[in-house]
PALOGU-928918 format. One line per 5 residues: number of its first residue (from 1); their letters; for each residue x, y, z of C-alpha. Coordinates in nm, 2 decimals. Layout:
! PALOGU-928918
NUM = A = X:Y:Z ~ ...
This chain:
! PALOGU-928918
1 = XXXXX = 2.83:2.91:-1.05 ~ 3.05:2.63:-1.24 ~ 3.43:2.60:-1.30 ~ 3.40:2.75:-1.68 ~ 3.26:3.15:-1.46
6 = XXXXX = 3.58:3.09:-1.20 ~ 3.76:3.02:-1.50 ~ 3.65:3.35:-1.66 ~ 3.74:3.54:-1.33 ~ 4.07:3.44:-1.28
11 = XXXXX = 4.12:3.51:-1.62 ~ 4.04:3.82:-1.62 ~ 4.23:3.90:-1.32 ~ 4.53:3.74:-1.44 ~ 4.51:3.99:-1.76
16 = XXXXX = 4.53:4.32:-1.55 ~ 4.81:4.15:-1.33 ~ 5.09:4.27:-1.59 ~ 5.39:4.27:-1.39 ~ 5.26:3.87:-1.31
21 = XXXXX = 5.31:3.85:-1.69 ~ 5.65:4.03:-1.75 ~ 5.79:3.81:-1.50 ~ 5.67:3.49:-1.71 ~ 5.77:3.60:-2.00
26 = XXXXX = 6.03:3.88:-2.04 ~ 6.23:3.72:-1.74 ~ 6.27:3.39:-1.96 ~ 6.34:3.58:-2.28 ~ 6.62:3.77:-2.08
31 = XXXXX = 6.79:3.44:-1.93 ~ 6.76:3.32:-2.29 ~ 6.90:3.56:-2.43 ~ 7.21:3.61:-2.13 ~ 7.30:3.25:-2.13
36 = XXXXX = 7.30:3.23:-2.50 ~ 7.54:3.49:-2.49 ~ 7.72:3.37:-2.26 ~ 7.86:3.15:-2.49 ~ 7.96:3.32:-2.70
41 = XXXXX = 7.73:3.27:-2.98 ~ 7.45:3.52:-3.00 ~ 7.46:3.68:-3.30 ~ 7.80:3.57:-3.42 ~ 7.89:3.43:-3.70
46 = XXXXX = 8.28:3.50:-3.65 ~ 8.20:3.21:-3.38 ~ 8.11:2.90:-3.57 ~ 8.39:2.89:-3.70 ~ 8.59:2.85:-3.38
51 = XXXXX = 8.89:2.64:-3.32 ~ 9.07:2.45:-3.04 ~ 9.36:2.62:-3.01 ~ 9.68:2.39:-3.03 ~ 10.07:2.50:-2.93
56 = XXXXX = 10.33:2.32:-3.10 ~ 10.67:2.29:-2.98 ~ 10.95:2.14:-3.21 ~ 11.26:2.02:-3.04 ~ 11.33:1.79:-3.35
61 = XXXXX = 11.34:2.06:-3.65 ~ 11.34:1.79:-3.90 ~ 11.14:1.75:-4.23 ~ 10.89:1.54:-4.10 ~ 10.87:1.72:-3.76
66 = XXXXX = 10.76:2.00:-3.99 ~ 10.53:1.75:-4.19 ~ 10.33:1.66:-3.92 ~ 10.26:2.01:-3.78 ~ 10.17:2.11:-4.18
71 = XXXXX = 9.93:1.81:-4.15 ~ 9.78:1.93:-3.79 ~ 9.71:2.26:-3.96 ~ 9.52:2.11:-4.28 ~ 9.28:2.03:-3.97
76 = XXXXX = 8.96:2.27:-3.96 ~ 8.93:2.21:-3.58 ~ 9.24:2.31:-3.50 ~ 9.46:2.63:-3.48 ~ 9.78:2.58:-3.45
81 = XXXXX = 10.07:2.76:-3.34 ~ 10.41:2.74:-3.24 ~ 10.61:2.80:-2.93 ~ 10.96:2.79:-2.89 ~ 11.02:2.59:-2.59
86 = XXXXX = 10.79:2.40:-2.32 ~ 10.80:2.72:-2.05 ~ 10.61:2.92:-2.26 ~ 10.40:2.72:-2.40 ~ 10.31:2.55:-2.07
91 = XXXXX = 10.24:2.85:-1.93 ~ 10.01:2.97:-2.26 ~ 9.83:2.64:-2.17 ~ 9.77:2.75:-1.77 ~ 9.61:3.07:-1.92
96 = XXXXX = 9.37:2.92:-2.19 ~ 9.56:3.09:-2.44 ~ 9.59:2.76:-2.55 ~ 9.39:2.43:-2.52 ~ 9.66:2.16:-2.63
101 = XXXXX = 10.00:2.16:-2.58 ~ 10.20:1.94:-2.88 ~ 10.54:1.86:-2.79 ~ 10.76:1.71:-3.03 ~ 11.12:1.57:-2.87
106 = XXXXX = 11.44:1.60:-3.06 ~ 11.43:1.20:-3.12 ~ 11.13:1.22:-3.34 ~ 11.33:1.15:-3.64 ~ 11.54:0.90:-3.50
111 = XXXXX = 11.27:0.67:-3.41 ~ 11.11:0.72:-3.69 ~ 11.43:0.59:-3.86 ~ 11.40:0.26:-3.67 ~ 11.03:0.16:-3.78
116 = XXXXX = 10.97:-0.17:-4.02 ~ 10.65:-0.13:-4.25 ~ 10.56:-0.46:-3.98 ~ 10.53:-0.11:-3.74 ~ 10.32:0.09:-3.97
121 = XXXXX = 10.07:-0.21:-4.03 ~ 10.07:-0.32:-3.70 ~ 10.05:-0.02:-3.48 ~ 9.91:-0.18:-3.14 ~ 10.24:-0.41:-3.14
126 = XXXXX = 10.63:-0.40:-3.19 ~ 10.79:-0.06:-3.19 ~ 10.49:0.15:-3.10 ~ 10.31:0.00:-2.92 ~ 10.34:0.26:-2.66
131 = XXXXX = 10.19:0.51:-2.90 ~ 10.29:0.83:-2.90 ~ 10.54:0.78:-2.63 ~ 10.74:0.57:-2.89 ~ 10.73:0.86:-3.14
136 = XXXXX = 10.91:1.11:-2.84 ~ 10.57:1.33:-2.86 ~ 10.42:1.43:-2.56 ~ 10.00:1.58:-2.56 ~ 9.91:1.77:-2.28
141 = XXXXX = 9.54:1.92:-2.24 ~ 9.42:2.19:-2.07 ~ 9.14:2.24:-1.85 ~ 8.88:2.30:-2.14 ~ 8.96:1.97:-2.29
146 = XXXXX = 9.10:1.79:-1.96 ~ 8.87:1.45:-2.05 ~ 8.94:1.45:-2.41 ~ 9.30:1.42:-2.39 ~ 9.29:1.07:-2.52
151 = XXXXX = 9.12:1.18:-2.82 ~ 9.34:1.46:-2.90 ~ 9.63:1.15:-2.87 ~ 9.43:0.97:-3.10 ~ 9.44:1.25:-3.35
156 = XXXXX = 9.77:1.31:-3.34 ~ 9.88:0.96:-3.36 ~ 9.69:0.90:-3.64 ~ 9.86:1.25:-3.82 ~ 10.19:1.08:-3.74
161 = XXXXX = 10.16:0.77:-3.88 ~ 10.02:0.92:-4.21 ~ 10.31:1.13:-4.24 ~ 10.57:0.86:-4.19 ~ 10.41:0.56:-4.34
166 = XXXXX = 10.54:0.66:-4.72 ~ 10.94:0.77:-4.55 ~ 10.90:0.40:-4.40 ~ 10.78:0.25:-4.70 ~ 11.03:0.37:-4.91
171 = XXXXX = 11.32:0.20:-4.76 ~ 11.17:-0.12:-4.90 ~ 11.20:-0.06:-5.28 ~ 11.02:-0.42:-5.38 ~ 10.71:-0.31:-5.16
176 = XXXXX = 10.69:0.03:-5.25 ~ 10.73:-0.10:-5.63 ~ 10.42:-0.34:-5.54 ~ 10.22:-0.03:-5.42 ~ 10.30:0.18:-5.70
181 = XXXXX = 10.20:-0.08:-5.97 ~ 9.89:-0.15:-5.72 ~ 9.77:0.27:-5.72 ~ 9.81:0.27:-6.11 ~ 9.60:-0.02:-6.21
186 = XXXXX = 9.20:0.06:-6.30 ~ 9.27:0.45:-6.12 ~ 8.96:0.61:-6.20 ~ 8.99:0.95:-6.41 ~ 8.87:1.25:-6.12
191 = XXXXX = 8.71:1.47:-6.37 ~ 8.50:1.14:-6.44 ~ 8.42:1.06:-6.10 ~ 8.32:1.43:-6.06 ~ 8.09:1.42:-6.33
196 = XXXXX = 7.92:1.09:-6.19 ~ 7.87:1.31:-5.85 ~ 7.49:1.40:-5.82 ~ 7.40:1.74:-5.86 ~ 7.31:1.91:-5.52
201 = XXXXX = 6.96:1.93:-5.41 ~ 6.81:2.32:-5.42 ~ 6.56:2.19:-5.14 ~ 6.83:2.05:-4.91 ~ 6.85:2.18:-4.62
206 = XXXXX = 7.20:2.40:-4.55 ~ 7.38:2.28:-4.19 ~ 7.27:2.43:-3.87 ~ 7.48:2.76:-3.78 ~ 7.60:2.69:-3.44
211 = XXXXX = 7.44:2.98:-3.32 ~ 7.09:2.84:-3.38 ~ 7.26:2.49:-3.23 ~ 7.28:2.69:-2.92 ~ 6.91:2.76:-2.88
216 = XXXXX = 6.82:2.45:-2.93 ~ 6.89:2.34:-2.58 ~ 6.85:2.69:-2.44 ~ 6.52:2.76:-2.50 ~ 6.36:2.46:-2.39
221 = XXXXX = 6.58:2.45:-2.07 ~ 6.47:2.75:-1.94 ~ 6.15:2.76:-2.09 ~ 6.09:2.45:-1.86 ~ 6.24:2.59:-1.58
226 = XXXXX = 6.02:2.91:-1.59 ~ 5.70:2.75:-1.69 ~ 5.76:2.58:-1.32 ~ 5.79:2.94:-1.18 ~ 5.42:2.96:-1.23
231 = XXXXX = 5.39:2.74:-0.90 ~ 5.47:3.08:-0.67 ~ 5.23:3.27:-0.85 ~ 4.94:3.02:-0.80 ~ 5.02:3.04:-0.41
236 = XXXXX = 5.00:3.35:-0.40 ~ 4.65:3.39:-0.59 ~ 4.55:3.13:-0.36 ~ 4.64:3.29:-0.07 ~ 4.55:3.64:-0.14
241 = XXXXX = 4.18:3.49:-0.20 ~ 4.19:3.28:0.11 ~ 4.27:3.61:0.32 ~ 3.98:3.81:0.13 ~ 3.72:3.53:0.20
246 = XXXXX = 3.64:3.44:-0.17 ~ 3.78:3.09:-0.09 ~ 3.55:3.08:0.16 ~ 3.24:3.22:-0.03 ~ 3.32:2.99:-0.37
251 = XXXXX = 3.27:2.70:-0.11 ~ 2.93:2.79:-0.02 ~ 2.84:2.82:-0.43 ~ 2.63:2.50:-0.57 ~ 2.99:2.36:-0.72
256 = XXXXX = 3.21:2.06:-0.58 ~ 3.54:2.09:-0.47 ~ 3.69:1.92:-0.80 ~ 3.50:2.18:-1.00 ~ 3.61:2.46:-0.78
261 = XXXXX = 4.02:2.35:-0.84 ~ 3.96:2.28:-1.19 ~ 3.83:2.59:-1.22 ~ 4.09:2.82:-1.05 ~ 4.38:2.60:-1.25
266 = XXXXX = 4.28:2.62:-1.58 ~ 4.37:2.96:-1.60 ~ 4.69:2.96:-1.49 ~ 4.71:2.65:-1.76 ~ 4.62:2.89:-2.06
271 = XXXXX = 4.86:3.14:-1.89 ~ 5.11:2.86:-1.91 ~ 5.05:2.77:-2.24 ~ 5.07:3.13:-2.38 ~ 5.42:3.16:-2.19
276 = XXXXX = 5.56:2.82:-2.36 ~ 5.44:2.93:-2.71 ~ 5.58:3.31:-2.71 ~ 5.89:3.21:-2.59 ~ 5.91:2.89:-2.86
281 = XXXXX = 5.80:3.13:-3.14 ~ 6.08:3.41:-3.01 ~ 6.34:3.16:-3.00 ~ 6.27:3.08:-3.41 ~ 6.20:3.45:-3.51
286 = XXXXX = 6.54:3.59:-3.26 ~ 6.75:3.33:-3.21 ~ 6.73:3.10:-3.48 ~ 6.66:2.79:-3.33 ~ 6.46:2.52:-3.61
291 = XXXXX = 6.13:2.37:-3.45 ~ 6.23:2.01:-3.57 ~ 6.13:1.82:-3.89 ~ 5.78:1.76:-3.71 ~ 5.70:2.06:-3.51
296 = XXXXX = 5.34:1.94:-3.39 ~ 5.48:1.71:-3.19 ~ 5.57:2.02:-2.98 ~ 5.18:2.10:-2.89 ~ 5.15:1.80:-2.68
301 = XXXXX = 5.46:1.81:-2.55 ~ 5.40:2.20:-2.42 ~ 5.03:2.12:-2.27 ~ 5.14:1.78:-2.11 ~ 5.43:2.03:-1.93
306 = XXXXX = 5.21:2.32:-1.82 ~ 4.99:2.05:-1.72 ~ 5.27:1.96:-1.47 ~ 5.36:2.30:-1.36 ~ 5.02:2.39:-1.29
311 = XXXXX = 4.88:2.10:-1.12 ~ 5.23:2.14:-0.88 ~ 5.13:2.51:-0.85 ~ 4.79:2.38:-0.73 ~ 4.95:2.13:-0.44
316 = XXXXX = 5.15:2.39:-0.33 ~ 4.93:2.64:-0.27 ~ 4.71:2.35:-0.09 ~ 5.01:2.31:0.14 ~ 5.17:2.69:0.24
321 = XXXXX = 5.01:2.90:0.42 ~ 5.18:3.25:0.46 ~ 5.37:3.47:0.15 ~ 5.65:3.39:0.35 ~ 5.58:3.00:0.27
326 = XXXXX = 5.58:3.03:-0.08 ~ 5.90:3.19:-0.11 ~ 6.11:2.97:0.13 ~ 5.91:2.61:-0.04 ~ 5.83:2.74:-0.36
331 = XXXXX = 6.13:2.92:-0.51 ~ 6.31:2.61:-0.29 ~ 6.07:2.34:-0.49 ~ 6.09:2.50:-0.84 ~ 6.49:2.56:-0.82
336 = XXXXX = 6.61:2.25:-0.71 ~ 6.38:2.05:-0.94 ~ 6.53:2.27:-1.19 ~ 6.87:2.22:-1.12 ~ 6.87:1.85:-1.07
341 = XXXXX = 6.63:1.79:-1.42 ~ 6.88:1.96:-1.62 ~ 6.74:2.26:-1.72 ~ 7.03:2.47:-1.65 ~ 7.25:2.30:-1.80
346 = XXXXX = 7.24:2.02:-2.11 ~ 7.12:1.62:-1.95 ~ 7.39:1.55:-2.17 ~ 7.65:1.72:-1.96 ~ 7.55:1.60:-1.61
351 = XXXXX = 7.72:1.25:-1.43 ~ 7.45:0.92:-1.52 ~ 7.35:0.92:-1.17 ~ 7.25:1.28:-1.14 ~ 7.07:1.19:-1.49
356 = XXXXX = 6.89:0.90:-1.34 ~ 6.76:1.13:-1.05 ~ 6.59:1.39:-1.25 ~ 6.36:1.16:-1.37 ~ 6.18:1.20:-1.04
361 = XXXXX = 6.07:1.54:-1.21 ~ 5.86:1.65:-1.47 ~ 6.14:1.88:-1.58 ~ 6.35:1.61:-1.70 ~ 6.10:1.45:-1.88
366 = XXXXX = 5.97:1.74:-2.07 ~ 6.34:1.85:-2.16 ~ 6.43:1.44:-2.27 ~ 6.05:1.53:-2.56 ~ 6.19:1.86:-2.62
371 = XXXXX = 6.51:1.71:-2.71 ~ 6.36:1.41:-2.90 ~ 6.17:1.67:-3.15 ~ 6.47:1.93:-3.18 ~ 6.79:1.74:-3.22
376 = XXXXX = 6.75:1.37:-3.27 ~ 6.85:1.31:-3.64 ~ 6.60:0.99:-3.63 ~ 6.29:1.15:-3.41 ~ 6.10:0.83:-3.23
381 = XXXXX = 5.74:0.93:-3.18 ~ 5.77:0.67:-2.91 ~ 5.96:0.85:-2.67 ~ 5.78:1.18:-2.68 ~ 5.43:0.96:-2.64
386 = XXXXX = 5.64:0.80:-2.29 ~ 5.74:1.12:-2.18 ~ 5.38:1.31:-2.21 ~ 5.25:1.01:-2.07 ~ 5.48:1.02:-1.80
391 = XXXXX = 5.40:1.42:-1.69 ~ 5.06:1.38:-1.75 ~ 5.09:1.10:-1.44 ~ 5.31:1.33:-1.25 ~ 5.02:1.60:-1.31
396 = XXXXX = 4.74:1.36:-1.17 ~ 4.94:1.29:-0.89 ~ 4.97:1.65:-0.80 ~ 4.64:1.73:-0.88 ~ 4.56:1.44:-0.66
401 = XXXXX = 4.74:1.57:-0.38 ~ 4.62:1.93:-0.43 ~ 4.22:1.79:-0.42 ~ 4.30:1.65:-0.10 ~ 4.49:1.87:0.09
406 = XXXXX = 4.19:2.17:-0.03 ~ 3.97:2.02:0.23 ~ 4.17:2.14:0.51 ~ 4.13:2.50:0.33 ~ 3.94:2.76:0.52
């Protein structure tokens, strides 16, 4: 008997175990499918074109009061509505009605009336220097943008000092003379300029609905995370073998104990593999999601993580012992590896030093490849070659590990 006949075996038995493979497959599609939804984007296009939703309250009244909020609205990003006073609007905000709270003090026009053009030009210094403070307007920002609120100042600041610069400029005739003559000189005629435009590509590629955007990290994520899952079901084969005696009877067969574990992993590796690729191919055919602008770079990238996952299945079911094992170490091992490599959620999203810790897993750097191929506008083959070369360490490690530990195997 070699490796290539246990191969065959398990194989076969893995084929007829086909709740084994709903659980592998169908499970993932569902979490997909669940989280995708979740927010908010599954089959949606009333959804990419959603807004952050910004109250305005006007104390002032005055014609550039109004200015500003007409300039707010020209915004694509924003949807804007008004409030009459700070109560209600404050209270909209507490219920995520509303994301930003605008409030606009009834001495907006009067400082505005005390600017120099020396302001305008110089906005770090002189009379607003304190920003938006200096302009009586107050931005408050929920708890969906709570750590952007300095962004959302920046935007509005910049709104305000586009609509006062020309009401500030004006009440200095020789400069706004000087500006004038300055605009007309050597204008270019638009319809020219149109016609210089080149024509639009047929072969470019139309912008990524956001629904697809979605997928892109979903997919992988939990395609990782349940391509990990496959460490229970090893155990389990293991130590359903071990308590019928086959272990025992494949040890007494003319093969070496590397030959015997290669043989009893590489099916759970094809398994693997089949898993990845069904639930890659139903994220483009259901969801949407693009494979990348070089989507071979995926192969390796897929049998460098199942090579992980399965040579982890292989130390863990050198280490447990009882049913009862696997499902306190094992669903333990594979969730918190999960969780801390950022498969749940975007890397993107978690603090730099949870980041830094789930590089101690394969997860992380499968989803950091994954990542590289999908999103990056500028894909460095580099890093995906570092991070396959980095799982396919972790994998002889474990398989390492697993060899070892199989000696004290009954």
């Amino acid at each position: 008997m070699n490796s290539s006949q246990i191969t065959k075996k398990d194989l076969l038995l893995l084929s007829r175990d086909r709740r084994t493979l709903f659980v592998l497959v169908a499970l993932p599609l569902a979490f997909i499918a669940i989280i995708g939804s979740s927010t908010g984007q599954l089959f949606s296009e009333a959804e990419n074109s959603r807004k952050h939703k910004l109250g305005v309250v006007d104390d002032d009244g005055s014609e550039l009061s109004t200015n500003l909020i007409d300039d707010l609205h020209i915004l694509k990003a924003l949807e804007v509505e008004s409030y009459p006073n700070q109560a209600s609007a404050r209270r909209a905000l507490s219920e995520n009605r509303i994301h930003i709270l605008l409030h606009i003090g009834r001495d907006y026009d009067d400082r505005v009336a005390e600017l120099e053009v020396y302001d305008i030009l110089h906005a770090g210094e002189g009379r607003l220097q304190g920003k938006l403070k200096n302009f009586d307007i107050e931005v408050e920002a929920g708890s969906f943008l709570a750590n952007a609120s300095q962004l959302i100042e920046i935007v509005v600041f910049s709104a305000a000092l586009k609509t006062v610069s020309p009401v500030v400029i004006k009440r200095n005739p020789k400069l706004a003379l000087q500006i004038k003559k300055a605009g007309n000189q050597s204008r270019p005629d638009p319809e020219e300029q149109l016609a210089q435009l080149p024509a639009p590509s047929q072969n470019e590629a139309e912008p990524s609905s956001m629904n697809s955007i979605v997928y892109q990290t979903v997919v992988p994520g939990y395609t990782v995370m349940f391509v990990f899952f496959i460490v229970n079901f090893m155990a389990r084969s293991f130590i359903g073998e071990h308590d019928m005696g086959t272990l025992s009877r494949l040890r007494l067969a003319p093969i070496t104990r590397s030959g015997m574990m290669i043989g009893k992993t590489v099916p759970f590796l094809i398994i693997s593999l089949i898993q990845t690729s069904i639930l890659f191919l139903a994220g483009k055919v259901l969801f949407g999601m693009s494979w990348g602008k070089q989507p071979w770079l995926l192969v390796p990238v897929m049998l460098c993580t199942s090579m992980a996952a399965t040579s982890l299945g292989l130390m863990v079911a050198t280490l447990v012992r009882t049913e009862a094992q696997v499902s306190a170490y094992g669903n333990f091992l594979v969730l918190t590896m999960a969780g801390i490599s950022g498969c749940m959620m975007p890397r993107s999203w978690q603090p730099e030093l949870m980041q830094k810790l789930g590089l101690v897993t394969p997860h992380a750097w499968a989803l950091i490849a994954y990542d590289q191929i999908l999103n990056s506008p500028t894909l460095e083959i580099s890093v995906v070659v570092h991070c396959c070369l980095t799982m396919v360490a972790f994998s002889a490690a474990y398989f390492a590990v697993g060899w070892w530990r199989s000696r004290d195997m009954e």
